[in-house]
N, C-alpha and C positions, 0 to 999 in steps of 0.2 A: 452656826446657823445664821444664814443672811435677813436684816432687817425684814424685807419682805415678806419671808417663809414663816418669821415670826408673828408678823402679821397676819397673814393669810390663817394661819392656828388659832391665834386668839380670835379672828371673827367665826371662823369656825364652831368653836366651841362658845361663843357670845349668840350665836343663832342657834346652836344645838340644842342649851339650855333656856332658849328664851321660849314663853309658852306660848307658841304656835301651835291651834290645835283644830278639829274639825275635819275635815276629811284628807286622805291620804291624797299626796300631789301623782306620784307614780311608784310600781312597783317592779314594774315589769323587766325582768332581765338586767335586774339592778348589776353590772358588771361594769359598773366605772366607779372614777375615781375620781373624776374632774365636773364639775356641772357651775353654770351662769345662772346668776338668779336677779330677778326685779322684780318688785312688787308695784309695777306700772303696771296700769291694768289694761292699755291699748300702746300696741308699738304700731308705728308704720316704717313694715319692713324695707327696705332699700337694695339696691342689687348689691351695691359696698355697703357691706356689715360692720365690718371693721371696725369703723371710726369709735366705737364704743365698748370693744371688747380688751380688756386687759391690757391697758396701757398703764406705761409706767406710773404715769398722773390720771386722775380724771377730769382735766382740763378739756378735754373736747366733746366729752360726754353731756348725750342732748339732756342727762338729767340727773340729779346727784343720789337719787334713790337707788342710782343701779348697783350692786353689792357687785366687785370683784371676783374675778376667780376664785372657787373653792379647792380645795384639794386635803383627798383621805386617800390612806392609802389602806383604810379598812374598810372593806366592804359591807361589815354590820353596823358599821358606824356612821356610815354613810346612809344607809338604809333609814337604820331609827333616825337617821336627820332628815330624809323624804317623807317618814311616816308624820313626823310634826310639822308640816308647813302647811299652811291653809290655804285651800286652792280660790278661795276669795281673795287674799292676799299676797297672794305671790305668784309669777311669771316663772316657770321655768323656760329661759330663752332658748338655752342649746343643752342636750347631755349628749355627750360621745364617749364610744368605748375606749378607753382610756390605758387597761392593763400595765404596762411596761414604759408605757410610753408617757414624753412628758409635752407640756402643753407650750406653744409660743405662740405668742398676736404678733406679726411683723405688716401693716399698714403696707399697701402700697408692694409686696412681696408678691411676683406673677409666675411661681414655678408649676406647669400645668400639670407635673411628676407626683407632686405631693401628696400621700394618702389620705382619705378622706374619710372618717369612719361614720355613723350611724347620728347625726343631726338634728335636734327634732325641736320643733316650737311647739307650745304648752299655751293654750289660752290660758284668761281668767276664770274660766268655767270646769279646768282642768281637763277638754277634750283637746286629744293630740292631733293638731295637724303637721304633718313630716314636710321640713322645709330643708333641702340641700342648700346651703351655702358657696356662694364661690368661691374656687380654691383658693385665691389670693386675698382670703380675709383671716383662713387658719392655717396654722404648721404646728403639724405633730412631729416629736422629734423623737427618737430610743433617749430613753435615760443615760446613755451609755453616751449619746451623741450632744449631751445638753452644756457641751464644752464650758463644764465648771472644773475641769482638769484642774492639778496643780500645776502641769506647764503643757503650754501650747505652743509649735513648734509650723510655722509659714516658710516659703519658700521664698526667690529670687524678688528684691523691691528695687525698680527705676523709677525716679522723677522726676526724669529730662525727655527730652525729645516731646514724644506726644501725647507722653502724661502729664509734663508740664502745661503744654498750649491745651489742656485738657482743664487743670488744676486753674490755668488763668480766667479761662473763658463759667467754669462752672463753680468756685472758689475749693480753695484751699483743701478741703475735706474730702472734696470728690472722689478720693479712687476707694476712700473705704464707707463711703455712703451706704453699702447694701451691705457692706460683713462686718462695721462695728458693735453690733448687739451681741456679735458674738465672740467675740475679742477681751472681755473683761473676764480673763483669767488670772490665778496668780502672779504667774510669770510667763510673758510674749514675748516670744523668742523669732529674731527674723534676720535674714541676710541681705546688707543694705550695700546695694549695687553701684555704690558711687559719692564722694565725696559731698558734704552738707560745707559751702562756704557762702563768705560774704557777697563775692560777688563772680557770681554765676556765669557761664559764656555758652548762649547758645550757637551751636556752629550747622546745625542742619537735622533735619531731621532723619538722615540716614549716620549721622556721625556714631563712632563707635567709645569717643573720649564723652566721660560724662558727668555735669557740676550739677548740683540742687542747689535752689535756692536755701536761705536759713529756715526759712518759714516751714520746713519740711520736719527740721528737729520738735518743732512743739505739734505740728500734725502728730510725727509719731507718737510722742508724750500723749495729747489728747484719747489715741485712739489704744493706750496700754501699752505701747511695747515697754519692756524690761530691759530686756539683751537684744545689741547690732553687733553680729558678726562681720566685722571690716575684713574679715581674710579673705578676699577676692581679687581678681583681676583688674575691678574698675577703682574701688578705693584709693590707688593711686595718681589717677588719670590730672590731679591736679596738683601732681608733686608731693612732698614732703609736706610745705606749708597747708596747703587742702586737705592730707589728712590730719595736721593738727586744729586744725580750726573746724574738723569734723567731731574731732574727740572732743573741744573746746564746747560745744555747739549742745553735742549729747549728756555732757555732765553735765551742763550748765539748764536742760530740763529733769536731770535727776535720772539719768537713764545710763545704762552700763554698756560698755562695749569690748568683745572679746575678739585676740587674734590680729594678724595685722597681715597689708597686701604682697608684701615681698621677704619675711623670715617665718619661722616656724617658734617664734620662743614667748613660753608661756607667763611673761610676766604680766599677762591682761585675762586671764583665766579670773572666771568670777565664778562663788560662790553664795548660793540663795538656798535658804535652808538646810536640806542634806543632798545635793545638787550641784556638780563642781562643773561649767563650761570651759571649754577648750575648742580654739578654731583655728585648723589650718588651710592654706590653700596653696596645690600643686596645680595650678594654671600652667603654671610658669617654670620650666623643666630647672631651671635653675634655684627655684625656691629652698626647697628643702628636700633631702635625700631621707628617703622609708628608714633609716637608720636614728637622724634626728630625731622624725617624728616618733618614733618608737621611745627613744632613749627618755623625748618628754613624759611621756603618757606614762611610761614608767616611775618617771618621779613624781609624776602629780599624783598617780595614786600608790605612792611610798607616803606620801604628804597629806595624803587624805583617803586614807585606809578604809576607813567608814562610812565615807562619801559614794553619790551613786555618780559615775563619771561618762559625762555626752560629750561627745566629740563632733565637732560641724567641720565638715569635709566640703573643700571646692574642687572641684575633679572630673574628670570623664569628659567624653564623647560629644558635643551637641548636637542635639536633636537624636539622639541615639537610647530607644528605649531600654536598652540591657544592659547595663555595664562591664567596663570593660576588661579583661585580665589584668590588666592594670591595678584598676578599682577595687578590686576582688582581692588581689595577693595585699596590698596593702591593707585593704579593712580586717582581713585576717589578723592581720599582724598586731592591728591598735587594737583588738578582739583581745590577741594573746597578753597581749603587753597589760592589759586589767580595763580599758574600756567597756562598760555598758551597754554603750547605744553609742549605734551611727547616726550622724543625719546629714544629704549630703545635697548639693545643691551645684549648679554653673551647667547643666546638659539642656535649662531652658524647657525640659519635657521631664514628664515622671516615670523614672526608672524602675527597677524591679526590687522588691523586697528580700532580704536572706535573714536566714533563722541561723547562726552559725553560734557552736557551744554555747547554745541557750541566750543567745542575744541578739540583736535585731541591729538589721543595715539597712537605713532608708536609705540607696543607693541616690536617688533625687527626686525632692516632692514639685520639680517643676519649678513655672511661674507663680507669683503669688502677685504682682502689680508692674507690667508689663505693656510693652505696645508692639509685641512681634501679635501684628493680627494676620498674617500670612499661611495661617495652620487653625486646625482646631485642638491641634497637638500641644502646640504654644500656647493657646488660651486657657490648659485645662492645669491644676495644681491640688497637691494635698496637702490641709492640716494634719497633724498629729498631737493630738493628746494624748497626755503620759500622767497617768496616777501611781504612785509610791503606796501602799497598803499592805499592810497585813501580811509582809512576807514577800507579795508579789506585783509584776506591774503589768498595767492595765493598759494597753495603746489602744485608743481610737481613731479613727482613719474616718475622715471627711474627705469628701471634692470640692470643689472649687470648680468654678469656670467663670472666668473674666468676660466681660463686653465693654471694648472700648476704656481698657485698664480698671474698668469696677469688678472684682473678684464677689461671684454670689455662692452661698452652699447650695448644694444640689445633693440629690440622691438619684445619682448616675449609676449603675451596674461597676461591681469592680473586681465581674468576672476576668476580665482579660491582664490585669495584673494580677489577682490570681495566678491565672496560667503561664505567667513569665516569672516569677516567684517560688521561692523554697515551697518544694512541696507538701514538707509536714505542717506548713499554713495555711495552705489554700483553702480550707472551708474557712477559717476565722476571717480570711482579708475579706471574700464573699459579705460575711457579717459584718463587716469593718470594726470589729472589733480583736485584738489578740491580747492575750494573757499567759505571761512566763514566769512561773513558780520557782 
């Protein structure tokens, strides 16, 4: 259980039991689970609410009385704690219906998409006046989407061309400025599209060869990743030496990297928890023949019997949402050979999902920090979270949609990959949520 969440309980139960008493604050349609409390007895409301609700600190907060987020996930319990708070003393700011869903404050967040449920200010006097908040002060998220995953799995990462003149002009942090709150998962798993060296050479910004700066290995450090899959097509674009001074770069902030740009052999397969990675990449017809890659997969999970085994695949089509026979006869194969999970990446767009003997192929989640702005196709990418439990595993399925290389979550429709996707899934991708027992 995380520091916070312990927290959050003991004030809980530190206000539950404290003798607040005198008349009841509200009763009404008590069906939440999350409620803001003050006992300021005059707010002056602001069109940005924001600034004071459930941040990490309460360093911006115009006042130190204001009590943090609450959260029960019992509803009588919750009750008897509205029945004891004294409407002389206490503010109810906001109660919103809550149900399933979990609560985030994300400052400065402007998605106009966001649901919005039942909002309400609470004088001092305990009469309700109903006060709508603007959307970009709150985000409700599904519990299922509150990406505390045990691994979380990003798509294609560039930081050259005009992510760089991007990263120079706005600093170093900029492309995950809008999706690092949601990035602190176990393990961050991403496919880094090009070599981390010393010394960088920018050649234009249509160029297809591609260096980062060093500065890029502790961006990622900073923002979690775990695992870089170097099995891609650009990894090598700065020879032999640029990818060792890429691997030099990534151990050296403590981070793992699996897979390599021109062989298929698994001596860089890393293992976290009960979780074995594996990455190949058939860019390049020469790389490795479906035969190799089969022969590995089979001895990795000879080698790790008990292990749950992901394979990151570079492959396919660009710009092609379906993949291709190609893609298909091969993930079969690493399917049959004992793989678990696809997850597959280089088509620059998000491909189709397959359910194949109880296992799942992210054909391609896209972009994930890019500068192809010439589409909205290009702009758009999927996370996938993967929980291990109880038998069976849980994928969650986010979007993504970049502006100007900053990738933000959305809650976009994902009916239409649905509709390109195995059929016995298609309600679940809808939910963006699937589960295989």
């Amino acid at each position: 259980m995380s520091k916070k969440i312990i927290f959050l309980f003991i004030l809980f139960f530190s206000l539950f039991f404290s003798k607040l008493d005198q008349e009841i604050l509200t009763k009404e349609e008590i069906d939440y689970s999350g409620i803001i409390f003050s006992n300021i007895e005059e707010i002056e409301f602001k069109k940005d609410f924001s600034y004071f609700l459930l941040h990490d600190s309460l360093e911006k907060d115009f006042s130190s009385q204001v009590i943090p987020f609450l959260v029960s996930t019992d509803k009588e319990s919750l009750e008897t704690f509205l029945d004891g708070l004294s409407c002389e003393d206490n503010i109810l700011l906001a109660q919103f219906e809550f149900g399933d869903e979990e609560f985030f404050n994300i400052s400065n967040i402007n998605e106009s998409n966001l649901p919005l449920y039942g909002v309400y200010y609470f004088s001092s006097k305990c009469g309700r006046e109903k006060y709508v908040f603007e959307k970009n002060n709150l985000y409700f998220k599904n519990k299922g989407d509150s990406i505390s995953e045990q691994v979380l799995f990003v798509g294609d990462m560039m930081f050259d061309r005009g992510v760089e003149l991007l990263m120079n002009n706005n600093g170093s942090n900029y492309p995950f400025e809008k999706i690092n709150k949601y990035l602190t998962v176990k393990t961050l798993v991403g496919n880094l599209e090009g070599p981390i060296v010393s010394n960088p050479i920018f050649i234009s910004s249509h160029s297809m060869s591609f260096s980062f700066d060093k500065k890029v290995a502790q961006v990622l450090k900073d923002n979690d990743f775990s695992i870089l899959s170097l099995a891609n097509n650009h990894t090598s674009n700065m020879g032999d030496e640029g990818l060792k001074e890429t691997k030099e770069y990534l151990r050296s902030e403590g981070m793992d990297y699996i897979g390599d740009p021109a062989t298929c052999s698994y001596e860089d397969i890393v293992q976290k928890d009960n979780i074995v990675y594996y990455a190949v990449n058939v860019t390049f017809p020469f790389n490795c023949s479906n035969e190799e890659i089969v022969s590995n997969v089979l001895k990795i999970k000879e080698e790790h019997e008990k292990e749950f085994l992901v394979v990151l695949m570079h492959w396919g089509n660009e710009y092609e949402h379906v993949a291709s026979d190609y893609q298909t006869e091969l993930a079969h194969l690493i399917i049959d050979a004992g793989a678990d999970l696809i997850i597959g990446g280089h088509p620059h767009v998000i491909q189709n999902v397959e359910k194949y003997k109880n296992k799942l192929i992210f054909y391609s989640l896209g972009n994930f920090i890019f500068d192809q702005y010439f589409s909205e196709e290009t702009q758009q990418g999927l996370m996938i979270g993967l929980e291990l439990s109880d038998g069976k595993q849980v994928y969650n399925i986010f979007t993504i949609k970049e502006t100007k290389a900053q990738p933000e979550l959305t809650k976009d429709s994902l009916d239409w990959l649905a509709n390109i996707s195995s059929e016995s899934i298609r309600e679940e991708i809808v939910d963006g949520k699937i589960v295989i027992y």
